[in-house]
Legacy VTK file of the C-alpha trace (Angstrom):
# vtk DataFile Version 3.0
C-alpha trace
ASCII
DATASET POLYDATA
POINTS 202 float
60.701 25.582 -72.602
61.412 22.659 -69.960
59.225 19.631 -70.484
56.968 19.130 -67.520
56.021 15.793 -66.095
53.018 13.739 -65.835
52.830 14.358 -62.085
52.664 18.270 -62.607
49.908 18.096 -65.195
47.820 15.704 -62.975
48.228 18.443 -59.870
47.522 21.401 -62.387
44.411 19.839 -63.355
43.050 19.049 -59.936
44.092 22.752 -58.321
41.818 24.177 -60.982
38.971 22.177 -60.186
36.456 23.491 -57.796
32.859 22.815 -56.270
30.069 25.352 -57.754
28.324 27.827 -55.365
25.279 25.319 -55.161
26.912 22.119 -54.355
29.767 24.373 -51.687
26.257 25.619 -50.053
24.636 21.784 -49.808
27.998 20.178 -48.217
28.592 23.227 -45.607
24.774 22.416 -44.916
25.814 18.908 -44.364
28.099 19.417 -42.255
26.556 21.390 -39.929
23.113 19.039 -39.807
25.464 16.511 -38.745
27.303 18.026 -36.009
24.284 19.020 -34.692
22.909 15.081 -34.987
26.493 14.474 -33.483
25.912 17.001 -30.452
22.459 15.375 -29.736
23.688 11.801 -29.976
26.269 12.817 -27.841
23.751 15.089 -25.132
21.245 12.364 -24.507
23.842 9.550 -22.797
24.703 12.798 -20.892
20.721 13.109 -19.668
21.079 9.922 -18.713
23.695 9.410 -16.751
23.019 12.422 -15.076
19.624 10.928 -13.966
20.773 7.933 -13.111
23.174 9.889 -10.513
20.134 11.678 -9.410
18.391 8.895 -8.731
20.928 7.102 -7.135
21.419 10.054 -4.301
17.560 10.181 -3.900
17.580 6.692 -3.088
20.609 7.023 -0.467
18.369 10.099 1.119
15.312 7.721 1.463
17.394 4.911 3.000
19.229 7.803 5.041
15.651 8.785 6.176
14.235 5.366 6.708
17.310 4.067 8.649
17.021 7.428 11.167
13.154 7.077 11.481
14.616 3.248 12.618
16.814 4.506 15.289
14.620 6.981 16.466
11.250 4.691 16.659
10.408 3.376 20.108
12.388 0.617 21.439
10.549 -2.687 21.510
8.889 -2.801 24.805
10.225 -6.252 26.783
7.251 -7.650 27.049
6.748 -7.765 23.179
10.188 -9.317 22.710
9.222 -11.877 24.910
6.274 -13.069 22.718
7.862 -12.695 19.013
10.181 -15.096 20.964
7.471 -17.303 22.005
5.873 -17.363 19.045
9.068 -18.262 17.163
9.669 -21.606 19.586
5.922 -22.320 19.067
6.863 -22.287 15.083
9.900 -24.361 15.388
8.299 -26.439 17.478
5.415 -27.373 15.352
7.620 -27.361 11.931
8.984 -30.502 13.207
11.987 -29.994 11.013
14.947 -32.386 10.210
17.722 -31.494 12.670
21.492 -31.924 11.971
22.731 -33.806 15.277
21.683 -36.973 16.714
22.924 -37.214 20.074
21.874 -39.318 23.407
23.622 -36.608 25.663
23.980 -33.316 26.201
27.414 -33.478 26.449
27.978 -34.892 22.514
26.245 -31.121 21.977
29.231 -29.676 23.230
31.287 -31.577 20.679
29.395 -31.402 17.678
28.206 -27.539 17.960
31.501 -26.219 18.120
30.041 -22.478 16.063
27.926 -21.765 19.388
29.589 -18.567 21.091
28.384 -20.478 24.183
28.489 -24.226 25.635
24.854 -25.726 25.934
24.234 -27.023 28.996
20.854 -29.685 29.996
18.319 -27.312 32.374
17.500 -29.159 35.321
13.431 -28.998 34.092
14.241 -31.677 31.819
15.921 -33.648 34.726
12.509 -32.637 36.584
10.065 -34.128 33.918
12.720 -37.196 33.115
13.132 -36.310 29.416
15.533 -37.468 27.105
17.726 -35.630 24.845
17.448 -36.675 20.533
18.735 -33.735 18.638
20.232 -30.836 17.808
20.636 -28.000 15.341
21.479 -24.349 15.124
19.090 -21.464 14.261
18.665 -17.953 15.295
16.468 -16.328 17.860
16.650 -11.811 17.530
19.788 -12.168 15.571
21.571 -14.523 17.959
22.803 -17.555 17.491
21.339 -20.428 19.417
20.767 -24.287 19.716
17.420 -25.474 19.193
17.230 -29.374 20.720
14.871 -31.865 20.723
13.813 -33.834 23.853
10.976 -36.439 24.241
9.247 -37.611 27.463
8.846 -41.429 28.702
5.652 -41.714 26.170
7.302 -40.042 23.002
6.089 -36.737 22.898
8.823 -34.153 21.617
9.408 -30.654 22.916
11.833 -27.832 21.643
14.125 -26.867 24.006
16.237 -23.364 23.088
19.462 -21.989 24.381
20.599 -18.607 23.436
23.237 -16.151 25.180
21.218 -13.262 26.343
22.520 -10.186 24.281
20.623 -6.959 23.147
16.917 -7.472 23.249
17.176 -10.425 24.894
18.909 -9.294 28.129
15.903 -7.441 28.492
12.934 -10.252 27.650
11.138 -11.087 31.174
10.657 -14.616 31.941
7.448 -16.331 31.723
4.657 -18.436 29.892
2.950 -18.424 27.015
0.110 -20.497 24.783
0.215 -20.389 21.603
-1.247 -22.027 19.293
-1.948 -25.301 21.257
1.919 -24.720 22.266
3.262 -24.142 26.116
5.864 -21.959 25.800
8.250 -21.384 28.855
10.887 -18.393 29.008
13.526 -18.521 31.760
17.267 -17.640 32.796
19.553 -20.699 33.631
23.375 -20.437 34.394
23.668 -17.325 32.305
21.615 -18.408 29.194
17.873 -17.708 28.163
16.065 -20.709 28.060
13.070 -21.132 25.409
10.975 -24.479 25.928
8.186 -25.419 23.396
5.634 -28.585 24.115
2.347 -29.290 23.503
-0.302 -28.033 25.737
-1.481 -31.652 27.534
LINES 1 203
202 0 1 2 3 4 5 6 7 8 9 10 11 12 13 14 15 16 17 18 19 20 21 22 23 24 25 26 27 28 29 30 31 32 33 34 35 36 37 38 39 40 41 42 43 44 45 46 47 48 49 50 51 52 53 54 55 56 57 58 59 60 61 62 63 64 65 66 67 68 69 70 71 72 73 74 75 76 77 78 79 80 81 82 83 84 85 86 87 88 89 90 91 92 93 94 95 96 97 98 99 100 101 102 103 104 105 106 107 108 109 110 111 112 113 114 115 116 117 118 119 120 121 122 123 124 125 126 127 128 129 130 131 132 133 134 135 136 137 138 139 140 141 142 143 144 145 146 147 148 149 150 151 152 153 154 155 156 157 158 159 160 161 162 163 164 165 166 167 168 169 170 171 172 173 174 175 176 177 178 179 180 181 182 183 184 185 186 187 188 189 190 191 192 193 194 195 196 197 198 199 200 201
């Protein structure tokens, strides 16, 4: 009879080992508890994402909405324009905020605000009421960009002069005057800008 090695009898004894019925039944229950743990785990990041999506599209429909009620809401009526642009100057005028340029001429405005899509000029009102030109800055007036410059009289006194090309909305803002709040505001056309001039109410 052939002598067997130590590896055989090691293998022999393991093959004949086995689980009982009781302890076979507990790990198959195992098992499946934890695939089913697994599945869950697994489910809920699914949930989630797909309500995040969800979301997501209902908040493009609601800006989809919102934008279309924009476009098909009444166009500003002229008139109105006119005053949010008032009021604005009247504002900017009173803010009395630190501008960028200092200049002594109109013309140095043509130099130094080289981002205007236009070239300022001086209206001939302020050759009218003998004012003199201080400073300059930009800012924005309906989404366009414009020049707001500062002018004082013989005695001091500041007023706000703007200069804007007159696109969109503005192309259709009427000239005229308007008080507000202890400003005179003055809206005109002059060598194809809109004028804007802000100064106190004497």
């Amino acid at each position: 009879m052939a002598k067997r090695t130590l590896d055989e009898h090691v293998r022999d004894h393991y093959e004949q080992q086995q689980l009982s019925q009781a302890s076979l039944h507990s790990l198959k229950t195992l098992i499946r508890s934890g695939s089913r743990a697994a599945f869950a785990a697994e489910a809920r990041p699914r949930w989630q994402r797909w309500a995040a999506a969800a979301a997501v599209v209902m908040a493009m429909l609601a800006g989809g909405i919102w934008l279309g009620a924009r476009r098909n809401a009444a166009p500003e009526h002229p008139a109105e324009i006119a005053r949010m642009v008032a009021e604005q100057a009247a504002v900017g005028h009173n803010e009395h905020q630190e501008l960028e340029f200092r200049v002594t001429r109109c013309e140095e405005l043509r130099r130094h605000m080289k981002s205007l899509d236009f070239t300022p000029i001086e209206p001939e009102m302020m050759h009218m009421m003998n004012m003199r030109i201080v400073c300059a800055r930009y800012t924005t007036i309906k989404g366009g960009m414009a020049a707001q410059i500062v002018y004082v009289d013989a005695k001091g006194v500041p007023c706000t002069l703007y200069e804007v090309r007159p696109t969109d909305k503005l192309a259709r803002m009427p000239a005229g005057e308007h008080d507000i709040d202890r400003v005179r505001v003055n809206i005109w056309r002059e060598k194809g800008l809109v004028m804007v001039l802000a100064r106190p109410i004497a």
